[in-house]
C-alpha positions as CSV (number, residue, x, y, z in Angstrom):
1,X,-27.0,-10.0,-49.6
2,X,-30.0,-9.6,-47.5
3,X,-30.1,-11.0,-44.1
4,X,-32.7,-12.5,-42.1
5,X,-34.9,-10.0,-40.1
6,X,-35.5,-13.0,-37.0
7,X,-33.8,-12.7,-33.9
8,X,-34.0,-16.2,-33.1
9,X,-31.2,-17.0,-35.8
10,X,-28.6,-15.2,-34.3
11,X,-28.7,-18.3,-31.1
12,X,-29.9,-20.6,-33.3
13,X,-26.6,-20.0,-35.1
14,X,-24.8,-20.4,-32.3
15,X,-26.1,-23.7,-31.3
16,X,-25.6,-24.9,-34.7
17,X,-21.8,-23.7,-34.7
18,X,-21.5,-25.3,-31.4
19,X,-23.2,-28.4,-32.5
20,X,-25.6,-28.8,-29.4
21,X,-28.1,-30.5,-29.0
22,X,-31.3,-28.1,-27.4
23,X,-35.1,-28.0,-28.0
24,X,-35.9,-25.7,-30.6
25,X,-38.5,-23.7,-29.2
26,X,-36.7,-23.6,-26.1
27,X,-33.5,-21.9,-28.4
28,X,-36.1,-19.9,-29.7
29,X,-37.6,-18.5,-26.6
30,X,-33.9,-18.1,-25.2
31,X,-33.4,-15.8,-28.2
32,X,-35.9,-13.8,-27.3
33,X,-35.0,-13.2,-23.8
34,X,-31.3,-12.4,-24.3
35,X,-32.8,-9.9,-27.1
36,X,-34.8,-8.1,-24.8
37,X,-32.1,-8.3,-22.3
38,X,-29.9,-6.3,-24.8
39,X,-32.5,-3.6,-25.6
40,X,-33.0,-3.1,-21.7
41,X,-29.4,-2.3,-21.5
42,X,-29.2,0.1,-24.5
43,X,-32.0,1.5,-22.8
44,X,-30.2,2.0,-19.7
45,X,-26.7,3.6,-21.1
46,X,-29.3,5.9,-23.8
47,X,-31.3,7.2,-20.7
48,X,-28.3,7.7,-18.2
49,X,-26.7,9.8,-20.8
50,X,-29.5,11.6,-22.0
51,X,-30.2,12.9,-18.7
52,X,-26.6,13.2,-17.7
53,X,-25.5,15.4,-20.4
54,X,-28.8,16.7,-21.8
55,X,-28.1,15.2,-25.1
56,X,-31.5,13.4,-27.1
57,X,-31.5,10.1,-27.2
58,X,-31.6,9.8,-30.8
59,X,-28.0,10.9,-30.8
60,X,-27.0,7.9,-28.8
61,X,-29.6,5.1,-29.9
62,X,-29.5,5.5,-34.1
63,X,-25.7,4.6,-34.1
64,X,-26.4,1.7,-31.5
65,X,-29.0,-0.1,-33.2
66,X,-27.7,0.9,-36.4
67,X,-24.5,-1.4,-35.6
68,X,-26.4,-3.9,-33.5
69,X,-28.4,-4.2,-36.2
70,X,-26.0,-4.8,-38.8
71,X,-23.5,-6.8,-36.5
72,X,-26.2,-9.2,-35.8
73,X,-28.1,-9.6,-38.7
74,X,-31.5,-8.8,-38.0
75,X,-32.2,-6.4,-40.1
76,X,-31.7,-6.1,-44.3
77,X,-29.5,-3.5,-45.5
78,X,-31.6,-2.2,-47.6
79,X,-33.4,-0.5,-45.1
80,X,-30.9,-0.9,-41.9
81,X,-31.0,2.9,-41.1
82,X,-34.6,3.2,-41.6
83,X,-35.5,1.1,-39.6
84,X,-32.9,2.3,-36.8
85,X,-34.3,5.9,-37.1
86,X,-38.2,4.7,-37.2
87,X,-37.2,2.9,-34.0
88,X,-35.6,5.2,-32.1
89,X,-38.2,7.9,-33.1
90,X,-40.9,5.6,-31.4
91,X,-39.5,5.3,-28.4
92,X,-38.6,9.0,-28.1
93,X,-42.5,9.4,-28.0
94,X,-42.3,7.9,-25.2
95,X,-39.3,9.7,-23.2
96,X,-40.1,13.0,-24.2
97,X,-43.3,13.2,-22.1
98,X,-41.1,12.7,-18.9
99,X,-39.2,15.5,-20.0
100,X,-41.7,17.8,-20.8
101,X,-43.3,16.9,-17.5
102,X,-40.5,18.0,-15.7
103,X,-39.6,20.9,-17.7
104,X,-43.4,22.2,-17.1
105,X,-43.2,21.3,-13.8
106,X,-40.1,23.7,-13.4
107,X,-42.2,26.7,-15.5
108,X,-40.0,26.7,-18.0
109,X,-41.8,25.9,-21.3
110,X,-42.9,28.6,-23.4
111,X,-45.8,26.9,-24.7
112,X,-47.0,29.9,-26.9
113,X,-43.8,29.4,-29.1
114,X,-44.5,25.7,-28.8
115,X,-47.3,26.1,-30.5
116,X,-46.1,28.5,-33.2
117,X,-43.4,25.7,-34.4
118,X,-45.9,22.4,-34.0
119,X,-47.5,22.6,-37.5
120,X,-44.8,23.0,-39.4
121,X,-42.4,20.5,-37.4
122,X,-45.5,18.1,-37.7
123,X,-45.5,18.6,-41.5
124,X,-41.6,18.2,-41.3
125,X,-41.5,15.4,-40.0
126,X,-44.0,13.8,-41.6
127,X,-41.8,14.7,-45.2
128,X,-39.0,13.5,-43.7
129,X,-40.2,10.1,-43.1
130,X,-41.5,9.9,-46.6
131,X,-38.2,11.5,-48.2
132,X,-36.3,8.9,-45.5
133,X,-38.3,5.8,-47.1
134,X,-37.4,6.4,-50.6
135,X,-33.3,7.6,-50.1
136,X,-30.7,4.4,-49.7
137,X,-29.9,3.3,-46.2
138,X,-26.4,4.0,-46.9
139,X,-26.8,7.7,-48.0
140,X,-28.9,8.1,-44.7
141,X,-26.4,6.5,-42.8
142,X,-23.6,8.8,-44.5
143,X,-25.7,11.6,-43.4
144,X,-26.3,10.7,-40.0
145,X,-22.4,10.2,-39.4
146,X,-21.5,14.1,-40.8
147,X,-24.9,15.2,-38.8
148,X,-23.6,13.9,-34.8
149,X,-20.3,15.5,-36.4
150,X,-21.5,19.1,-36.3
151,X,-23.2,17.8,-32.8
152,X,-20.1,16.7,-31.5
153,X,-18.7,20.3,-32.1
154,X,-21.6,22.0,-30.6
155,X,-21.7,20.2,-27.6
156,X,-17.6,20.3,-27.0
157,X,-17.6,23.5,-27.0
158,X,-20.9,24.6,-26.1
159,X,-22.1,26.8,-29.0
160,X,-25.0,29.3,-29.2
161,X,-25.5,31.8,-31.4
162,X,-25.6,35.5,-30.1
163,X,-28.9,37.6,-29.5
164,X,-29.8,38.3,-32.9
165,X,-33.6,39.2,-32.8
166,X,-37.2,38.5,-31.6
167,X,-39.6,36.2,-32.6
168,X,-40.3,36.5,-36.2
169,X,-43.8,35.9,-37.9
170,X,-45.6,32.7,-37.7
171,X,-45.2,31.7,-41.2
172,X,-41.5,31.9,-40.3
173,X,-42.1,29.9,-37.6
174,X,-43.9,27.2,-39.4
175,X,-40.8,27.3,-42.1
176,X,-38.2,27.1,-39.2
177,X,-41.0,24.0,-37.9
178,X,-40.9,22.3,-41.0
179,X,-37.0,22.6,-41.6
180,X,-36.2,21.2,-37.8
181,X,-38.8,18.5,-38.2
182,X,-37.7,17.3,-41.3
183,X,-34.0,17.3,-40.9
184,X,-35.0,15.8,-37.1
185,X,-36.7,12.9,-38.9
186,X,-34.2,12.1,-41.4
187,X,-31.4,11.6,-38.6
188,X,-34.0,10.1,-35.9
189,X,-33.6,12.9,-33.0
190,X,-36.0,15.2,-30.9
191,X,-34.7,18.3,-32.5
192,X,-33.0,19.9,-29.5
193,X,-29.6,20.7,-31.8
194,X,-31.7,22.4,-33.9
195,X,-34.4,24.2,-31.7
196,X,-32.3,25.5,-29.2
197,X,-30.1,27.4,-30.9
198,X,-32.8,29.1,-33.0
199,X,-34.5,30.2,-30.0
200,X,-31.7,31.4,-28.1
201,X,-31.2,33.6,-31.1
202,X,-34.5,34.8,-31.0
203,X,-33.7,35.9,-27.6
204,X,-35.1,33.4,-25.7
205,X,-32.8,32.1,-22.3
206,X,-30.8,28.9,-22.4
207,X,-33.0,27.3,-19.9
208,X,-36.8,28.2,-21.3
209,X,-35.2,27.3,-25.0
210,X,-34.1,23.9,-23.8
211,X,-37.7,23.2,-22.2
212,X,-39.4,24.6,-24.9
213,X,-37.3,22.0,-27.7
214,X,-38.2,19.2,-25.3
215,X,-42.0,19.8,-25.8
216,X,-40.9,19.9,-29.6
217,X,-39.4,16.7,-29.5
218,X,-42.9,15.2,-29.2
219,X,-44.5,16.1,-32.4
220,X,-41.4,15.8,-34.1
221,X,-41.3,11.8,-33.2
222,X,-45.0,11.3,-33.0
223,X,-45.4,12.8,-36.5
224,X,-42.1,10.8,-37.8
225,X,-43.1,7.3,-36.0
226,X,-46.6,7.4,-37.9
227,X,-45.0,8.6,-41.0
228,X,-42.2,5.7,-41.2
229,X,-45.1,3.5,-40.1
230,X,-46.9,4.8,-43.1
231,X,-44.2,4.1,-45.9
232,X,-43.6,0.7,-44.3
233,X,-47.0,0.0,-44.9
234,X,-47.0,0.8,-48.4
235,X,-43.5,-0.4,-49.0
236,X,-44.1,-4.4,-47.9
237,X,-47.9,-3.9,-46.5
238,X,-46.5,-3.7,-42.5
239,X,-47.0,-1.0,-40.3
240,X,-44.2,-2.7,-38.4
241,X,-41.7,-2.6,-41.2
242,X,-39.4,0.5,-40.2
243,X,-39.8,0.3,-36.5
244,X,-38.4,-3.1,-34.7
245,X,-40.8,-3.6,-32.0
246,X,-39.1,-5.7,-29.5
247,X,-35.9,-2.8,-29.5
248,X,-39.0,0.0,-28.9
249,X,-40.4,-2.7,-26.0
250,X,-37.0,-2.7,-24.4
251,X,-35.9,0.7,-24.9
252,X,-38.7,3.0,-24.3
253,X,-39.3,1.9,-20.7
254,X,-35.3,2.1,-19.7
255,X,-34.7,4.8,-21.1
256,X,-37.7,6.4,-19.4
257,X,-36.5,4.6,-16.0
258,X,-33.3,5.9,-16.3
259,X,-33.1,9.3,-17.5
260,X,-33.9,10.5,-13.4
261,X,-30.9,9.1,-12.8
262,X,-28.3,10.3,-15.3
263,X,-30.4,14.1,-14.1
264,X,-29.4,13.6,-10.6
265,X,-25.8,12.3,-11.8
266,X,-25.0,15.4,-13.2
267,X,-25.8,17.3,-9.9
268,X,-22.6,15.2,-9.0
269,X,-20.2,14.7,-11.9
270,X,-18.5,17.1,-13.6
271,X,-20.5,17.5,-16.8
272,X,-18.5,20.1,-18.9
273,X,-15.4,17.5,-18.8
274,X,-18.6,14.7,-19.7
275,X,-19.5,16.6,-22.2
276,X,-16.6,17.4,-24.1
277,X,-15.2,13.2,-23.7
278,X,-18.6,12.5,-25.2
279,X,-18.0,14.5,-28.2
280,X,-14.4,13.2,-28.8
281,X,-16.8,10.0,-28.4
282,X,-19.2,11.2,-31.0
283,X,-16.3,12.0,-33.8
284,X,-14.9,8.5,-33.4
285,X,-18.5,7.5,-34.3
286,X,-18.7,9.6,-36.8
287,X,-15.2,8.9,-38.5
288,X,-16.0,5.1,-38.2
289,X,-19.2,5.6,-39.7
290,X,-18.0,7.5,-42.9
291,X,-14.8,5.5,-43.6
292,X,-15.0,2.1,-41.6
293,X,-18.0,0.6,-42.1
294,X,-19.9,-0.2,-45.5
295,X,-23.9,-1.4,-45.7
């Protein structure tokens, strides 16, 4: 059954359970406010522990909204996990540019190789969103769950693949672009699982790979935000219809805001232990995703 795509039901429902007697565009505007109250905090918890651990936040925000989404009712299921992956895209536009700010800052971004991987992660992405659009929410969301599995696993233990060779050619390099940015848009991350390890097995250190897949993360949601604003355009005629603007107005900024501070955490907090408790966090996620929930 689909469900309404209004935030204002979910109070308006309450008031109606609890049979009192308020203004209706007072309810409404109440709605609104706790909504965006909501969203600041997701934004909060995705930025501390984006800069705490180094994770993206895609990895923390498509399973949030996802079952915020769904829990609350504000968004069909027909397209639930589009619409949480075209929103979390859109506001990692907006994040990454700190990050890459600080990572150039710090000398640490080999922009050459940047480059080298932008058109095809740009054509990637762009596929992805279209391929995204036209697969069932559920399949996507099936997907998602086994993806932050193999995440999960990576980060617990810290795996990188050994020194295997240089740089290859830049048609390669478009092909590796294309693969990252269209697996990246399908799952609704920057594309740092993915980039990272390719360039550390190109021979490329820990630290300039990580800075490098943070400059990467901006195409890959730039090109994916337009591209799920794209198919939601031709799927109901709204640019709007796979992104969920009031989540990308309270997100973006406290996430931004936020992500200093989850940084300056880790100089303080043990991060490996983090690390490895966030992962056993990620499996649950995952596990609850593949056999707990249905949409």
């Amino acid at each position: 059954m689909e469900r309404s795509i209004f935030p204002e039901t979910i109070v308006l429902y309450w008031f109606r359970e609890n049979r009192t007697s308020f203004p209706k565009q007072r309810i409404l505007t109440l709605a609104k406010v706790l909504l965006m109250e909501i969203f600041l905090l997701i934004g909060c918890i995705a930025g501390i522990l984006a800069g705490l651990l180094g994770v993206g936040g895609g990895i923390v925000l498509v399973p949030i909204l996802a079952w915020f989404f769904q829990t609350n009712s504000i968004i069909p299921d027909t397209n639930l996990m589009q619409v949480a992956i075209g929103t979390t895209l859109a506001t990692i536009v907006i994040t990454s540019i700190s990050s890459i700010i600080t990572h150039h800052q710090h000398k640490a971004v080999l922009w050459n190789i940047a480059w080298k991987l932008t058109p095809g992660i740009i054509l990637g992405a762009l596929f992805g969103a279209v391929i995204a659009s036209i697969l069932p929410s559920k399949f996507l969301y099936n997907f998602f769950a086994i993806f932050i599995l193999f995440a999960a696993i990576q980060l617990a233990f810290n795996i990188y693949p050994t020194v295997h060779r240089k740089l290859p050619y830049q048609a390669v390099m478009s092909l590796v672009g294309t693969i990252i940015g269209l697996i990246s848009a399908l799952v609704g991350i920057g594309g740092g699982s993915m980039t990272v390890p390719f360039l550390v097995w190109c021979n490329i250190s820990v630290r300039n790979a990580v800075a490098t897949s943070a400059v990467c993360g901006f195409p890959i949601a730039v090109a994916g935000t337009i591209g799920f604003m794209i198919t939601g355009w031709q799927t109901t005629g709204n640019l709007g219809t796979y992104i969920y603007w009031p989540a990308f107005i309270g997100i973006a900024p406290a996430s931004l805001l936020f992500a200093p501070l989850g940084a300056k955490l880790a100089h303080t907090i043990p991060t490996a232990m983090l690390k490895k408790f966030f992962a056993i966090f990620l499996v649950a996620v995952s596990c609850k995703m593949l056999i707990g929930l249905n949409i």
